[in-house]
C-alpha positions as CSV (number, residue, x, y, z in Angstrom):
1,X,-15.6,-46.9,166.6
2,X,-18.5,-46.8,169.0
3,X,-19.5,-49.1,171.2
4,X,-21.2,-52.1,169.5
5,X,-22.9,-52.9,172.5
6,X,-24.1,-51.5,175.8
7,X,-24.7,-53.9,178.9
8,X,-26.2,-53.0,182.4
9,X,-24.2,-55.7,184.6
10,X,-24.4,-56.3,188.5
11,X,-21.1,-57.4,190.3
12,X,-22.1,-59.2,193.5
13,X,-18.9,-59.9,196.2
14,X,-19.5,-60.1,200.1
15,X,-23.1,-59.7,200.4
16,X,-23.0,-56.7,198.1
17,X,-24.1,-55.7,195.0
18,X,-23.0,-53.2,192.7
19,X,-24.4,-51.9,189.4
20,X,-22.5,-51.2,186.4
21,X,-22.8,-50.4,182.7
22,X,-20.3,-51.7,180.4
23,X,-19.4,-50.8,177.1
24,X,-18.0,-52.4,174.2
25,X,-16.4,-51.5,171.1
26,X,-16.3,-54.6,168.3
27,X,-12.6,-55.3,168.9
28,X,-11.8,-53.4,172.4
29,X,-7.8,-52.6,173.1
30,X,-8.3,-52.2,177.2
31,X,-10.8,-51.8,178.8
32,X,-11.0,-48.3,181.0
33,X,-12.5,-48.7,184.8
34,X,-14.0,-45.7,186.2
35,X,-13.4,-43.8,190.1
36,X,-16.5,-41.4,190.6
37,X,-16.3,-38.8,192.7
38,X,-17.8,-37.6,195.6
39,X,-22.0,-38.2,195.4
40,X,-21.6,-39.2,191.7
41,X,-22.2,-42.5,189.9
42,X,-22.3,-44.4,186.4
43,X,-24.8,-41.9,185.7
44,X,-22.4,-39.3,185.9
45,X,-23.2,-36.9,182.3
46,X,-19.6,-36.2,182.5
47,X,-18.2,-39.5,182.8
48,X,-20.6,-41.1,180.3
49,X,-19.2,-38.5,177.8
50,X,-15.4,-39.4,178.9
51,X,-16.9,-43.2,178.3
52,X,-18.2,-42.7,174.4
53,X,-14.9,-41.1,173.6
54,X,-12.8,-43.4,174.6
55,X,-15.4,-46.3,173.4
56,X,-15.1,-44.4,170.3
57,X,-10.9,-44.6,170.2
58,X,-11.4,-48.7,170.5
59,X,-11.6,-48.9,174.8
60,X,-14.2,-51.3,176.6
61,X,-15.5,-48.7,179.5
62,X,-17.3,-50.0,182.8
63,X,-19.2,-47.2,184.5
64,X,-19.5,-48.9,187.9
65,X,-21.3,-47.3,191.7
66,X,-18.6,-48.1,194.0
67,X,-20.8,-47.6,196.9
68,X,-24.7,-49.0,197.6
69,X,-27.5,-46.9,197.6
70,X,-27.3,-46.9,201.5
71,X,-23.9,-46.6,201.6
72,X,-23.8,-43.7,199.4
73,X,-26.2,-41.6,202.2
74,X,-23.2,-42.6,204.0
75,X,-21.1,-39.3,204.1
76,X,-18.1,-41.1,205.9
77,X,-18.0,-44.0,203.4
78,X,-18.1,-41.1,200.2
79,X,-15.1,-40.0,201.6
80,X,-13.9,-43.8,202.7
81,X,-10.7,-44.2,200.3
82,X,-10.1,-47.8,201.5
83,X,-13.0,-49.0,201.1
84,X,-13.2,-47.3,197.2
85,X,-10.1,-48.8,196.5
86,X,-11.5,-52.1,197.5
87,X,-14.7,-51.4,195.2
88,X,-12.4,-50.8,192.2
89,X,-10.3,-54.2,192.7
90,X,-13.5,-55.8,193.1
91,X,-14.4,-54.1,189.3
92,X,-10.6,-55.1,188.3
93,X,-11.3,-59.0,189.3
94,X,-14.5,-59.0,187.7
95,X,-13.1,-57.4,184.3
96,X,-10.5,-60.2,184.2
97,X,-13.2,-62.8,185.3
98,X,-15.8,-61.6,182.6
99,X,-15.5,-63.4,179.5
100,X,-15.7,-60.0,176.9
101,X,-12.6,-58.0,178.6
102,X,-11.0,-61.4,180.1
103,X,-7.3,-60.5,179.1
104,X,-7.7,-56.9,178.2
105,X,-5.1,-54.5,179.7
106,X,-7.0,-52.0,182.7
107,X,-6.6,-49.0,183.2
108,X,-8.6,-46.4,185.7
109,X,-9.6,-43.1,185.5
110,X,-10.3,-41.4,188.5
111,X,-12.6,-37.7,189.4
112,X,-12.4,-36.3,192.1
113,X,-12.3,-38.3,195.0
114,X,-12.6,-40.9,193.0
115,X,-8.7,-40.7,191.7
116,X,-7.9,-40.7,195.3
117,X,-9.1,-43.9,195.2
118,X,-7.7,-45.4,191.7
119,X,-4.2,-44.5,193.0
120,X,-4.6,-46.2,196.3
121,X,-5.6,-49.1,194.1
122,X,-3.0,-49.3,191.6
123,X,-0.5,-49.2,194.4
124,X,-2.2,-52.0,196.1
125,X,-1.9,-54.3,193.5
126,X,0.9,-52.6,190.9
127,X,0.2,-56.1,188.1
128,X,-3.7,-54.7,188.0
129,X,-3.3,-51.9,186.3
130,X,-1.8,-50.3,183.1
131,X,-2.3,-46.8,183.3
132,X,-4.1,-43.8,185.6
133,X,-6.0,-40.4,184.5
134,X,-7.0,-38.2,187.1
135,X,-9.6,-35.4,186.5
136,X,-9.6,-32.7,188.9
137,X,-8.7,-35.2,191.4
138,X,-7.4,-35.5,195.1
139,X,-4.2,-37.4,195.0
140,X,-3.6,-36.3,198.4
141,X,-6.3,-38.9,199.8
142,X,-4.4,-41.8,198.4
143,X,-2.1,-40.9,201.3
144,X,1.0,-43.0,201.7
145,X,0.3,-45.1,198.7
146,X,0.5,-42.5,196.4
147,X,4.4,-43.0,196.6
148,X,3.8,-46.5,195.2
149,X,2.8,-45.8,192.5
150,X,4.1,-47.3,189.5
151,X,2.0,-46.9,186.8
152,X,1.8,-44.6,183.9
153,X,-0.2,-41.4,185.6
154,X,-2.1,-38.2,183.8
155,X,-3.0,-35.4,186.2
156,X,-5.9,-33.2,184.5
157,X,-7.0,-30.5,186.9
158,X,-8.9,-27.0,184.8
159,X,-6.7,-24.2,184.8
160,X,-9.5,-22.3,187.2
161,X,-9.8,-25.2,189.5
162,X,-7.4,-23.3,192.4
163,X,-6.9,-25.4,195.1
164,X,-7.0,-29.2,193.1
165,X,-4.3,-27.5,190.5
166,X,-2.1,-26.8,193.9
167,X,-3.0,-30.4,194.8
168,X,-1.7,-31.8,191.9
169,X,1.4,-29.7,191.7
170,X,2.0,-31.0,195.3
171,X,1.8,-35.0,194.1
172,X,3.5,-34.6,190.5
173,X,6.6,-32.9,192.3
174,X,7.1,-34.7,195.3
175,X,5.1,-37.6,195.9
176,X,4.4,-39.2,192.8
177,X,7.3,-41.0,191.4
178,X,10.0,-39.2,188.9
179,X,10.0,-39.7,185.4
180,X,11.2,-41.8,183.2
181,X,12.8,-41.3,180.0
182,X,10.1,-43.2,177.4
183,X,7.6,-41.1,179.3
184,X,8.7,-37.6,179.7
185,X,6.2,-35.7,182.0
186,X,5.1,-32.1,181.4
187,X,3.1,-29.5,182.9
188,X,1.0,-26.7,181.3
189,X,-2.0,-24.6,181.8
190,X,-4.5,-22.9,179.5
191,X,-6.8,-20.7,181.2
192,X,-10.9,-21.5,181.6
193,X,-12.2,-24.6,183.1
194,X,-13.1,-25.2,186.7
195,X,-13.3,-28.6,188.4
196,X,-15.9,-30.5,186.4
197,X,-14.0,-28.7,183.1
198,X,-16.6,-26.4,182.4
199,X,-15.3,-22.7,181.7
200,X,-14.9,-19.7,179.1
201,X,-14.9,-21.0,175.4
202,X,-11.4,-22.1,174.2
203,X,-10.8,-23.2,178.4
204,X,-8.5,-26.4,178.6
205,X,-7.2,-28.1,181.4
206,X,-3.6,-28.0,183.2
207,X,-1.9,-31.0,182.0
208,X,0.6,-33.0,184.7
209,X,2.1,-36.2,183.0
210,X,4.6,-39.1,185.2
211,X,5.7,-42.3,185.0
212,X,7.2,-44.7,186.9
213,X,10.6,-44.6,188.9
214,X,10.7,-45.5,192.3
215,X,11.3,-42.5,194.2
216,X,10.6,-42.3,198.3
217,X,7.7,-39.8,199.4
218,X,9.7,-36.6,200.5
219,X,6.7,-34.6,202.0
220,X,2.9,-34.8,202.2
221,X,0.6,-33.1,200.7
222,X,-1.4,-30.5,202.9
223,X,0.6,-30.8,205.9
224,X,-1.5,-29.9,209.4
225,X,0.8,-28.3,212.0
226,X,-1.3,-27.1,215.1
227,X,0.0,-25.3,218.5
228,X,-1.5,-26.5,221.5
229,X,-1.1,-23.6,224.2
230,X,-2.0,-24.6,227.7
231,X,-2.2,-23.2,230.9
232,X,-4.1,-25.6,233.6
233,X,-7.2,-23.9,233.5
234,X,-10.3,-25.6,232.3
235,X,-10.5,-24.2,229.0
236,X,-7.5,-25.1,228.3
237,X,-8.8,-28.8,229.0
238,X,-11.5,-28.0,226.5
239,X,-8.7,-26.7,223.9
240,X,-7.3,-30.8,224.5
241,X,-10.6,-32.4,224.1
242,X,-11.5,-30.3,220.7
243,X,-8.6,-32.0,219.1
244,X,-10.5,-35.4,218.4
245,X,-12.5,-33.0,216.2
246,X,-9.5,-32.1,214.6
247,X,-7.8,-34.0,211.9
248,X,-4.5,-35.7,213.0
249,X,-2.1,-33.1,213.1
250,X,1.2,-33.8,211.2
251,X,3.2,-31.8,213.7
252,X,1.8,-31.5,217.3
253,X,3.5,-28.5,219.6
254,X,2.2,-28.5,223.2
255,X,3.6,-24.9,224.9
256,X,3.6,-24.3,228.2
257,X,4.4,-20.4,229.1
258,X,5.7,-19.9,232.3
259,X,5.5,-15.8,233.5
260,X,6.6,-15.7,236.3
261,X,5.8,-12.1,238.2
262,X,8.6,-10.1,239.7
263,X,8.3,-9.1,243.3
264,X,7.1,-5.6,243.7
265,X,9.1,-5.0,246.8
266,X,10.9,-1.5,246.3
267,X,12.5,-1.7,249.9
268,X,13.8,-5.6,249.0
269,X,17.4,-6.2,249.0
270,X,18.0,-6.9,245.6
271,X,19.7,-10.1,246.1
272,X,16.6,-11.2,248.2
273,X,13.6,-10.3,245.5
274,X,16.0,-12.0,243.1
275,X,16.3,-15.5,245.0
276,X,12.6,-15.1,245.3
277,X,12.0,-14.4,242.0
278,X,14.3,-17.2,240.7
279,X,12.6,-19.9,243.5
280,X,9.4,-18.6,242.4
281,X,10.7,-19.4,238.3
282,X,11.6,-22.6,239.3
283,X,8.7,-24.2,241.0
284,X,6.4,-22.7,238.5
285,X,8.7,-24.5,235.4
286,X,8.1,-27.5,237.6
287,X,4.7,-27.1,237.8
288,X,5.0,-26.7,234.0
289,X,6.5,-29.7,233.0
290,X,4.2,-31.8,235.0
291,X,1.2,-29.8,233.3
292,X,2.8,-31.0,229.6
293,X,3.2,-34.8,231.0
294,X,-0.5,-34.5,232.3
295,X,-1.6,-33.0,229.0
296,X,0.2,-35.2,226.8
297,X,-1.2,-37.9,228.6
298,X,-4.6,-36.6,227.5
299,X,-4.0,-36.7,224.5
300,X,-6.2,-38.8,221.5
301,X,-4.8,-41.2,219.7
302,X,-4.7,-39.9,216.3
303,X,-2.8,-36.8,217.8
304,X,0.4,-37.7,215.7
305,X,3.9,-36.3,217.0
306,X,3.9,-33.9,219.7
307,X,6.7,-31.9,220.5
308,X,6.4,-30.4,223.8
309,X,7.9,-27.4,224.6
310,X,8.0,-25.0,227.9
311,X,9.1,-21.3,227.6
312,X,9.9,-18.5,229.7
313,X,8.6,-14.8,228.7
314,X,5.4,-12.7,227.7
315,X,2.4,-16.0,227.2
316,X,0.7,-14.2,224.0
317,X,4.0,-12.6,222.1
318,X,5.3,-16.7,222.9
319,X,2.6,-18.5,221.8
320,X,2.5,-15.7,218.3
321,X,6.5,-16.3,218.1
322,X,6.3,-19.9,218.2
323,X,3.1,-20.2,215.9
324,X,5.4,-17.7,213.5
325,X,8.8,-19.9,213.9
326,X,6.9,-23.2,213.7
327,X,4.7,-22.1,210.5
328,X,2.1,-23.5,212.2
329,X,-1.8,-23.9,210.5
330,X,-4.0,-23.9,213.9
331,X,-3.6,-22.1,217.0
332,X,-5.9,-24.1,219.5
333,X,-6.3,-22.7,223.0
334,X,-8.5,-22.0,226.1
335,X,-10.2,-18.3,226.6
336,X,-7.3,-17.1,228.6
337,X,-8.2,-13.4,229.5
338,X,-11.8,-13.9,229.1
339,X,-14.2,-13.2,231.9
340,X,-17.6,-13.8,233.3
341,X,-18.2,-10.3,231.7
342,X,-18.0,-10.2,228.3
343,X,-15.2,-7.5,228.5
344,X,-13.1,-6.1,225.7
345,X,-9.7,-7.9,225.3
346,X,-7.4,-5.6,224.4
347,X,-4.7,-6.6,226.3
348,X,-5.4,-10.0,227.0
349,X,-3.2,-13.0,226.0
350,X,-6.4,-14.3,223.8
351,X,-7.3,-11.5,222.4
352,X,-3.3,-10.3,221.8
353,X,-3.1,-13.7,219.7
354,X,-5.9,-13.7,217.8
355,X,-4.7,-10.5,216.5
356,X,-1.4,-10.6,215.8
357,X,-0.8,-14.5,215.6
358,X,-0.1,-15.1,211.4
359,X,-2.4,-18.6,211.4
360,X,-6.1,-19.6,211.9
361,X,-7.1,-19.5,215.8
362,X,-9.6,-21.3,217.7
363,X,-10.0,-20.0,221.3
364,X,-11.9,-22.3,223.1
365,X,-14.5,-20.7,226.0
366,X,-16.9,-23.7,226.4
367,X,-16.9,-27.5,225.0
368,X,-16.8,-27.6,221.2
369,X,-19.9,-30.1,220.4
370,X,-19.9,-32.3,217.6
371,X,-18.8,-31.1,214.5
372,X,-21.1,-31.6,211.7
373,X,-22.5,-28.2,210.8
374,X,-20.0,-25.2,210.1
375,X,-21.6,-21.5,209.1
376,X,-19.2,-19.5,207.2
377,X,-19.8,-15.8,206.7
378,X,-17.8,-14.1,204.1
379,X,-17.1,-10.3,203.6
380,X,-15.0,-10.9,200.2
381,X,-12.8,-12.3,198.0
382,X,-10.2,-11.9,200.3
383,X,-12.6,-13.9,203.2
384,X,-12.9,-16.4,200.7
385,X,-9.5,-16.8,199.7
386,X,-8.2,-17.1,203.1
387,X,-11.3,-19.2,204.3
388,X,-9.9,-21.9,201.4
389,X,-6.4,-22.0,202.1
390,X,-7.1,-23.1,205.8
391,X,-10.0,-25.6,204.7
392,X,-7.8,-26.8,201.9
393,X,-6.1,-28.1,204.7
394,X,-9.0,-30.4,205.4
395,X,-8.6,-30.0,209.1
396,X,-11.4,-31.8,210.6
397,X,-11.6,-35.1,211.3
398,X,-15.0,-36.3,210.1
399,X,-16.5,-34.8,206.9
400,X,-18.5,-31.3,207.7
401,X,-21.2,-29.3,206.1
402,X,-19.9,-25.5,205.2
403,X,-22.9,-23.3,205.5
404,X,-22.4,-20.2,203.1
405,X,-23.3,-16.9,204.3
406,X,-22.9,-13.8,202.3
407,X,-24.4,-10.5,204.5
408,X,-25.7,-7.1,202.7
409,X,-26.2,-4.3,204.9
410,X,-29.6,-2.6,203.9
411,X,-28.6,0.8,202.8
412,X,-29.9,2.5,199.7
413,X,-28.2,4.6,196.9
414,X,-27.0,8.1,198.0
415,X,-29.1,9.2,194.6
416,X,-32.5,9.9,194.6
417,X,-34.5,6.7,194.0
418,X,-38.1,5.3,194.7
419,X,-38.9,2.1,196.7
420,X,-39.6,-0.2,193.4
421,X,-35.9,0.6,191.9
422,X,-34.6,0.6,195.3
423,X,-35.8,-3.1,195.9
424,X,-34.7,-4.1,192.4
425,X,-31.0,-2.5,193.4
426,X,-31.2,-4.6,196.5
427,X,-32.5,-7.8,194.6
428,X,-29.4,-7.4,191.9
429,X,-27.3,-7.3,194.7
430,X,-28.4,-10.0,196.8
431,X,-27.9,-12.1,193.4
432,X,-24.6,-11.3,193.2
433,X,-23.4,-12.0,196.8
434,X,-25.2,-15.7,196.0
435,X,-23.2,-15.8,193.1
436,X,-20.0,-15.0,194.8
437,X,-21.2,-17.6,197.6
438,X,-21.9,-20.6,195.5
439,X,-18.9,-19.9,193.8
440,X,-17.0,-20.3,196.8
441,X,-19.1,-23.6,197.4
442,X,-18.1,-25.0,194.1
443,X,-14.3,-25.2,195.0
444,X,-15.1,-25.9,199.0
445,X,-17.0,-29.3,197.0
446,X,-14.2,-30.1,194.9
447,X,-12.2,-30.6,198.4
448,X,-14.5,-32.8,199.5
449,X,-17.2,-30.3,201.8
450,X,-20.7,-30.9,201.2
451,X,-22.3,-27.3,201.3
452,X,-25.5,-24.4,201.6
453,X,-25.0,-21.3,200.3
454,X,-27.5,-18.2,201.3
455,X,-27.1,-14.2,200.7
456,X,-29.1,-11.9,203.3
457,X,-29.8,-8.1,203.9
458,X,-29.0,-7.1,207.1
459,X,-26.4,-5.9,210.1
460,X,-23.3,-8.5,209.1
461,X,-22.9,-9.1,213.7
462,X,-27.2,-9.3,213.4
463,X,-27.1,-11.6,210.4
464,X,-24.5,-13.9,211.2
465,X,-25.2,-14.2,215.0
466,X,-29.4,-15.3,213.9
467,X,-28.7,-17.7,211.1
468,X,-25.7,-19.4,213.2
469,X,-28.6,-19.9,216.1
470,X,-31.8,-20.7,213.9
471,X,-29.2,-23.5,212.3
472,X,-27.6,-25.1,215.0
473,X,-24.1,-24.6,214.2
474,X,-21.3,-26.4,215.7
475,X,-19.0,-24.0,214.9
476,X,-18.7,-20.6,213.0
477,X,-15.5,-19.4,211.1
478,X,-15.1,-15.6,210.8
479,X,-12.4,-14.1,209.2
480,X,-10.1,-11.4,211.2
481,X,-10.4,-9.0,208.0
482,X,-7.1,-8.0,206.0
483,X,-5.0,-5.6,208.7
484,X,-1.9,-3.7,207.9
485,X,0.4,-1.5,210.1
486,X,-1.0,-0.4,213.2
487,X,-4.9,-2.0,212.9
488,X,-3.1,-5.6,212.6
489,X,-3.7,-5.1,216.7
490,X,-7.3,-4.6,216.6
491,X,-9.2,-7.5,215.6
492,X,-12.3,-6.7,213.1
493,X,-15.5,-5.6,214.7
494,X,-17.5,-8.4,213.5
495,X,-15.0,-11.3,214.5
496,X,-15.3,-9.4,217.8
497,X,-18.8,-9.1,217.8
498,X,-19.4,-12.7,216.6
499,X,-16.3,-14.0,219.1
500,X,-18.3,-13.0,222.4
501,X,-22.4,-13.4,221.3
502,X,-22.1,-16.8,219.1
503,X,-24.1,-19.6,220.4
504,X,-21.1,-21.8,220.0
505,X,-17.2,-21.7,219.4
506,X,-15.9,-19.7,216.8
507,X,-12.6,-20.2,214.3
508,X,-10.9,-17.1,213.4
509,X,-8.9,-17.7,210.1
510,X,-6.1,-15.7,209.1
């Protein structure tokens, strides 16, 4: 049963206007309101197909833009769940107001960020809405509403798709309500499609079905714990004013480490250097706590709960045994140990952290500009792996650009081989660094990044350093490169390299 007819509609509300296409079977059973994703539409090819299906199985479908033409340029209001959610009442309303689907049973299916948005929705106003489908969708962005709600829910995520299936697992098992017994849920995977559900033939997606029942949110969904470590110098006031870049961290910990030195007085009484040593312990954990009030104070608003904590001992094993106890995701700090010269830091508290702390570290040594534009080199699958997790994480707190970089130092074969195959050797493998890249991009989109991906001969340090200046970056993520046994204490040459001679701050992820 195909759709008998196929209208292009306009729903005006608020000074807005936003177009649609409706379709409708002869004798329609529901009608089926669709969540876009991320810089997608009623145009969508993917969506359209979803919407001729279920035409064909007897459901009215509205394909509606949730967003303007200027809003949608608007890379905030893409990623603006509210205000999607508000969209897709408006769409509910105007389904119950039209006079083909007045009295038809809704029901929404959400892509991408776009389910985000239909659960937000549904929770909002529960009476709306009979039933939910996500496709490869962020439940996680429906936030504190996803525990509310209470409609029939599919969760279809491609069995490739590695960081939405995680997602997904994260919303069917603990924030999403449990099941109940005339809808049993189940979960299952069969191997081969990706986020948009293209893959190898015979790929399906993982399946997640729930149902209503009322249970309370037990934990979020990509929690954000970051370590603040502080000493009073002015990179550490940088360190505090790089956190409105951040996104609000779900567990705050602001560390003070107080060292104090022993006196080196080998003719002292021992009695006397200790009462010196222990007055000297004292006023300096005074001068501590006041530095954690002052910081605190400093804090922005969308800092979230802050434990503040003041220690005694070694600053860089504390700060890496705290990061390590706390299972923290972010280390953020000032350059401690960094000079005017552009030394090596073996040794130093910054440069002991960044290579033995288990977590992603930013070490602030100048003012972290506004982040828009981030340039991410990658070494491997490893890199990429790593580079995911932490951005899976979303931790910024406006939507970024992730530049791609994939570097190829220029060496030839150690056979015999003329310049012409040579080239063609170096061409091939330029093509697949760009594949590996923009595969990379592919997932980084389905979390939300906008992206540019670009593969390069060259010196990786060279490379990295030139494309990170000719493009402005705000900030460039290097990763510390796998370490085992004794090299875990000597952080990669690149991140090194890249650490001391970027044109702006760098994030070294773990």
């Amino acid at each position: 049963m195909e759709a008998e007819s196929i209208f292009q509609v306009r729903i005006s509300h608020d000074g807005i206007t936003l177009d649609g296409i409706l379709g409708l079977p002869a004798h329609p059973r529901g009608v089926i309101a669709f969540a876009h994703g991320s810089g997608s539409g009623r145009f969508s090819p993917r969506n359209q197909f979803v919407a001729r299906h279920l035409e064909t199985g007897g459901f009215a479908t509205l394909l509606m833009d949730l967003l303007t033409p200027d809003e949608a340029d608007d890379r905030r209001k893409v990623f603006d769940i509210d205000l999607l959610a508000d969209r897709l009442l408006l769409a509910e309303r105007w389904l119950q107001a039209h006079r083909q689907t007045a009295g038809l049973r809704v029901g929404y299916f959400g892509a991408s960020t776009g389910a985000g948005a239909a659960l937000q929705a549904a929770a909002r106003e529960p009476q709306a809405v009979g039933a939910i489908v996500s496709r490869g969708g962020r439940p996680d962005l429906a936030g504190p509403y996803l525990s509310r709600v209470t409609a029939p829910t599919l969760l279809l995520v491609g069995g490739d798709d590695g960081p939405v299936i995680e997602m997904n697992q994260d919303a069917h098992a603990t924030d999403l309500p449990e099941r109940a017994g005339d809808c049993p849920g189940s979960q299952s995977f069969i191997r081969g499609t990706g986020h948009v559900g293209a893959g190898r033939p015979g790929g399906a997606p993982l399946v997640s079905a729930v149902s209503p029942a009322g249970r309370a949110r037990s934990k979020g969904v990509s929690i954000m714990k970051v370590l603040l470590a502080v000493d009073g110098s002015d990179h550490s006031y940088e360190a505090v004013r790089a956190l409105k870049y951040l996104r609000r961290p779900d567990e705050l910990t602001l560390l003070h480490v107080v060292d104090a030195p022993r006196p080196a007085y080998p003719m002292m009484v021992p009695e006397v250097a200790q009462e010196l040593y222990s007055q000297l312990e004292r006023s300096m954990k005074e001068d501590g706590e006041q530095l954690l009030t002052r910081i605190h104070s400093l804090l922005p608003p969308h800092s979230g709960p802050v434990t503040k904590q003041l220690a005694l001992g070694s600053p860089a094993e504390t700060i890496v045994a705290t990061a390590e106890s706390r299972h923290v995701d972010l280390i953020l700090m000032g350059a401690r140990g960094l000079g005017p010269v552009k030394e090596r830091l073996l040794g130093s508290v910054s440069h002991r952290v960044l290579s033995l702390a288990p977590c992603a570290k930013l070490i602030l040594q100048g003012s972290l500009r506004d982040l828009k534009q981030v340039l991410l080199p990658l070494e491997g699958q490893s890199d990429a792996e790593a580079a995911l997790r932490f951005l899976r994480k979303q931790p910024f707190h406006e939507p970024v650009n992730i530049n791609l970089l994939a570097v190829l130092p220029p060496t030839r074969p150690p056979w015999p081989v003329d310049d012409s195959a040579a080239e063609k050797l170096e061409t091939q493998a330029l093509r697949h660094a760009r594949d590996f890249v923009d595969g990379v991009a592919t997932e980084l989109r389905t979390l939300g990044y906008t992206t540019r991906s670009a593969s390069v001969l060259g010196t990786p340090v060279t490379m990295i350093l030139h494309e990170a200046e000719k493009m402005g970056v705000d900030l460039v993520m290097v990763g510390s490169r796998a370490r085992q046994g004794i090299t875990r204490f000597v952080l990669g040459s690149v991140s090194h390299a890249v650490l001391h001679r970027a044109p702006c701050q760098v994030l070294v992820f773990e």
